[in-house]
PLY file of the C-alpha trace (Angstrom):
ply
format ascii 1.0
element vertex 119
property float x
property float y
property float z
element edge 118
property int vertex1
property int vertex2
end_header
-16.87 -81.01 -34.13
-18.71 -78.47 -31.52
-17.87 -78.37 -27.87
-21.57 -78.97 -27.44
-21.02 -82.19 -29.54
-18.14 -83.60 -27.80
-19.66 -82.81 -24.77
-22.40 -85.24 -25.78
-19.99 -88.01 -27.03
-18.33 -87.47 -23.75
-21.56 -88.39 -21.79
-22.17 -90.77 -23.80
-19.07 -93.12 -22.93
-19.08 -94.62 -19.82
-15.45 -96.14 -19.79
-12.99 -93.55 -18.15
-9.91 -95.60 -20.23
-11.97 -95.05 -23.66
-12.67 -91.44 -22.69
-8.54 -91.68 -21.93
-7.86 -93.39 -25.03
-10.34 -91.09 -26.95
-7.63 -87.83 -25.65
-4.72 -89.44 -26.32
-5.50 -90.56 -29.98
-6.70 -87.10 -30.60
-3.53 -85.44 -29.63
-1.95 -88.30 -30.95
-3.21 -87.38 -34.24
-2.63 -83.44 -33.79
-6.90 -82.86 -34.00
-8.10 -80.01 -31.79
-9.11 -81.46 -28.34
-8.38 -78.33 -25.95
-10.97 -76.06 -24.24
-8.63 -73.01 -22.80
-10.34 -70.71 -20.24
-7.70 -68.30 -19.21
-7.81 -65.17 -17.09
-4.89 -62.62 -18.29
-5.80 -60.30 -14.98
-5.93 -61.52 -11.74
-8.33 -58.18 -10.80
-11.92 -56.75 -11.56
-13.01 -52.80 -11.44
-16.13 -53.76 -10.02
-16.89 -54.25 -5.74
-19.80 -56.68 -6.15
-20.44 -58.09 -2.51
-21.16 -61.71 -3.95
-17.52 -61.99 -5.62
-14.72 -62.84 -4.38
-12.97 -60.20 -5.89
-14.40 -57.43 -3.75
-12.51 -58.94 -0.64
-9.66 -57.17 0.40
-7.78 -60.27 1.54
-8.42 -61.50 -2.05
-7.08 -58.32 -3.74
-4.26 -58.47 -1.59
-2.82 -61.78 -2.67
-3.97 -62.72 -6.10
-2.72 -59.80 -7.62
-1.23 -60.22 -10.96
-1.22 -60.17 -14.87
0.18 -62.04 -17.57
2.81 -60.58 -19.94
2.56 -60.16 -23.64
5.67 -62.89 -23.98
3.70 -65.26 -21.33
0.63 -65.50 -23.01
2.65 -65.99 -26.39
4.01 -68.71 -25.10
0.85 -70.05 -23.73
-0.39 -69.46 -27.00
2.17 -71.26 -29.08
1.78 -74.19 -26.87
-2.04 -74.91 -26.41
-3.56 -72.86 -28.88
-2.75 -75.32 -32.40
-4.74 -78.20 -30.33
-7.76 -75.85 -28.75
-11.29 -76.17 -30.39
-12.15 -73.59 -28.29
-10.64 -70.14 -26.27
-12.45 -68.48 -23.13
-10.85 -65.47 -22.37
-12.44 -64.47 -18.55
-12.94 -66.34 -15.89
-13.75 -64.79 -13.24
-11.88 -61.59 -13.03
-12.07 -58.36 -15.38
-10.25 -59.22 -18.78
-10.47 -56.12 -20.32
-8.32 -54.44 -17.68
-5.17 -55.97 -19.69
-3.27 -53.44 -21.50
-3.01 -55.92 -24.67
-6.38 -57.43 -24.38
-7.12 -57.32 -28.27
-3.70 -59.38 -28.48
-5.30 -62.68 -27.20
-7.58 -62.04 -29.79
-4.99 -61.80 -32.40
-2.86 -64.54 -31.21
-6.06 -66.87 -31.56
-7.09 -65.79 -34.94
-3.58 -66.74 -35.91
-3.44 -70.28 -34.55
-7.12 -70.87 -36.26
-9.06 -71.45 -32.69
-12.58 -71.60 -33.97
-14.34 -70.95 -31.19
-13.22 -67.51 -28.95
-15.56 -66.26 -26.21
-14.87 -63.28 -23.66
-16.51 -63.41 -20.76
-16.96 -59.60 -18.57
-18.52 -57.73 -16.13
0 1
1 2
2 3
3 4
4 5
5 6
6 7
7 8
8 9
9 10
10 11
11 12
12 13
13 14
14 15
15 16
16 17
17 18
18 19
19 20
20 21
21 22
22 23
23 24
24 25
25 26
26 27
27 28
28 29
29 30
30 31
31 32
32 33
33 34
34 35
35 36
36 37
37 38
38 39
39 40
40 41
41 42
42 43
43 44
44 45
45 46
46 47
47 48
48 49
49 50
50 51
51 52
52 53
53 54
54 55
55 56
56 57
57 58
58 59
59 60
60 61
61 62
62 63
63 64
64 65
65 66
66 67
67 68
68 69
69 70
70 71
71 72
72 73
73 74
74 75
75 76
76 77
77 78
78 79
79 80
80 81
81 82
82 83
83 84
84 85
85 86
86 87
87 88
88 89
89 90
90 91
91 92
92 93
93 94
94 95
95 96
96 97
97 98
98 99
99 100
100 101
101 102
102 103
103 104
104 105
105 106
106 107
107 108
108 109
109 110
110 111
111 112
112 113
113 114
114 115
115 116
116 117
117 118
């Protein structure tokens, strides 16, 4: 099953306890249900005036990047159940020093889908 296809199904059912039920019987029964969009770098190399980024009150307090053990762990914990991994959401994900690693790490739990998405 596609994102694209559950997305549909999802549209389709108007019931927010059947869409409920629908999430809990899939976890229930161990299928992949889990769309993770995940920025490992709380930063961008780029000053685009649009972004949010570019604003020095911005780069002052969300400063930060995930470890090699964190996103292990994240890994180990969502990754089994995701159909699907985005790594980049907003910020610059190639500015991690282990950036192929997330790569790896999904390739190993068998996430079928893995997107990147960069400046």
């Amino acid at each position: 099953m596609t994102f694209y296809s559950l997305l549909r199904l999802h549209k389709r059912i108007k019931s927010r306890r059947l869409k409920l039920l629908g999430l809990f019987a899939a976890s229930h029964l161990g299928l992949r249900h889990l769309s993770v969009r995940i920025d490992p770098v709380l930063g961008c190399n780029l000053a685009c005036r649009m972004c949010y980024y570019s604003s020095p009150e911005h780069r002052r307090s969300h400063t930060g990047i995930h470890s090699a053990e964190e996103f292990s762990e994240i890994a180990r914990g969502l990754f089994p159940r995701a159909f699907q991994l985005i790594v980049g959401c907003g910020a610059e994900p190639t500015k991690h020093p282990h950036f192929l690693e997330f790569f790896r790490l999904a390739r190993k739990y068998g996430v079928p889908d893995v997107g990147i998405v960069t400046n």
